[in-house]
N, C-alpha and C positions, 0 to 999 in steps of 0.2 A: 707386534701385530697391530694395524690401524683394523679400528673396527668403525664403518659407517652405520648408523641408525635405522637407513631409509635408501633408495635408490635418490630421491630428492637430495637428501645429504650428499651423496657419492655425485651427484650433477652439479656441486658447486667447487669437486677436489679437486680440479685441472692445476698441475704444477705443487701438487701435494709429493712431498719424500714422504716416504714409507720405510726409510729405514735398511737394514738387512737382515738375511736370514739365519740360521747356524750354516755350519760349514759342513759339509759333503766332501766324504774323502771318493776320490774314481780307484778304484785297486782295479787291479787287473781281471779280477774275478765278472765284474760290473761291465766290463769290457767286453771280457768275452761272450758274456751272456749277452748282449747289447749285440755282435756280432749275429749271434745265433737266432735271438728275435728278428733280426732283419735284413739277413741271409747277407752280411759286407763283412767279410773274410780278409778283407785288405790286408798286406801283411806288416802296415804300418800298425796296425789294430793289435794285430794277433799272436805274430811272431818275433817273439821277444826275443830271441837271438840275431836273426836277421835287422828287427829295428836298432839295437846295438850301433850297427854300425850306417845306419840311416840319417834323412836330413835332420831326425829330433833328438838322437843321441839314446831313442826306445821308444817303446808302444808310446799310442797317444789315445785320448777318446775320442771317439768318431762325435764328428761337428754336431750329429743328428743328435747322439746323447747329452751333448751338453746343453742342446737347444729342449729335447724334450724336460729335461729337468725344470724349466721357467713355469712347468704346470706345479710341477710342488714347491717349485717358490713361491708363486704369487698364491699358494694357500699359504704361506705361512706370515705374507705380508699383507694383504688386506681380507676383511669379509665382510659380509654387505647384509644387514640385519631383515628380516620382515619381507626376503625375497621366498617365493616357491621353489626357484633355482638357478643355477647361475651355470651358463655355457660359455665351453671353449670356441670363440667364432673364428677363431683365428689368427693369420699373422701380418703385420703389415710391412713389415720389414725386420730380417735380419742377415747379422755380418758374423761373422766368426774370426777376431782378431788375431788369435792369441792361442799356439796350441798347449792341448791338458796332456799331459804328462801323466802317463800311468802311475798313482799313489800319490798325486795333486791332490789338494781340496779348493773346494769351489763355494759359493756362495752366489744367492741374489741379492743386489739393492734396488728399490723398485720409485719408481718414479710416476703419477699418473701424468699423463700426456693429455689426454681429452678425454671428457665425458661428454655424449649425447641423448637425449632423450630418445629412446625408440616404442613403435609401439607395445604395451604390456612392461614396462620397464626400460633400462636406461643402457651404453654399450658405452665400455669403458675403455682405453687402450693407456695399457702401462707398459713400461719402459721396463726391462729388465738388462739391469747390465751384471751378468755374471763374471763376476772376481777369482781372480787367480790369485789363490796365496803365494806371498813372495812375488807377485810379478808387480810392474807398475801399468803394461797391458792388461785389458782387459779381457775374457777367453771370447766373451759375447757380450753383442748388445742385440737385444731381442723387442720387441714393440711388439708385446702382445694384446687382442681384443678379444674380452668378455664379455656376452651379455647376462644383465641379472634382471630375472623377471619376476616378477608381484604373482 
């Protein structure tokens, strides 16, 4: 866990590693429920018998869950001291390389890309590249923006 002082501090970390995070196993259970929350039924997702004999060889986790996960990554890779709060502003770009395998584990390593001064505090966009254990693709790389405000 990188910790900055100050939004000042975090405006000088452009092209800071931030290291990775622990590992996240996707079970099927995460899946399904991931399903359910956002009504994709796919049966590459859901139907473990059918995925069998599909293009991944079984269920996979839907692109959406592996990219929502980059928000409990990047809590466990950086925090930004002496702010009131710090928001999800959004995304600037992601790909999804690399599919997750049902009972995969994943990780983030996080990377800051830019920091900007905006008003009330400072809007951050870090690089999230979510690791597939065992693979040497990556599942994602995400470019995620924060803002952290005073």
């Amino acid at each position: 866990m990188t910790t900055f002082a100050s939004t000042q501090e975090l405006l000088g970390a452009a092209g800071r590693d931030l290291g990775t995070t622990d590992w996240i196993t996707i079970g099927q259970d995460r899946i399904n429920q991931f399903a359910d929350a956002t009504e994709d039924h796919q049966w590459i997702h859901v139907d473990v018998e059918k995925a069998k004999t599909g293009p991944f060889g079984g269920t996979i986790a839907h692109g959406y869950l592996t990219l929502s996960l980059c928000a409990h990554f990047l809590g466990q890779l950086a925090t930004v001291s002496g702010i009131s709060m710090g928001i999800n502003y959004g995304i600037d770009k992601a790909r999804f390389i690399a599919p997750v395998p049902a009972g995969s584990s994943v990780r983030g390593r996080g990377e800051v890309v830019s920091v900007t001064e905006v008003p009330g505090g400072a809007q951050a966009v870090v690089r999230i590249t979510v690791e597939l254990d065992g693979s040497e693709k990556p599942a994602a790389v995400v470019d995620t923006v924060s803002r952290y405000l005073v």
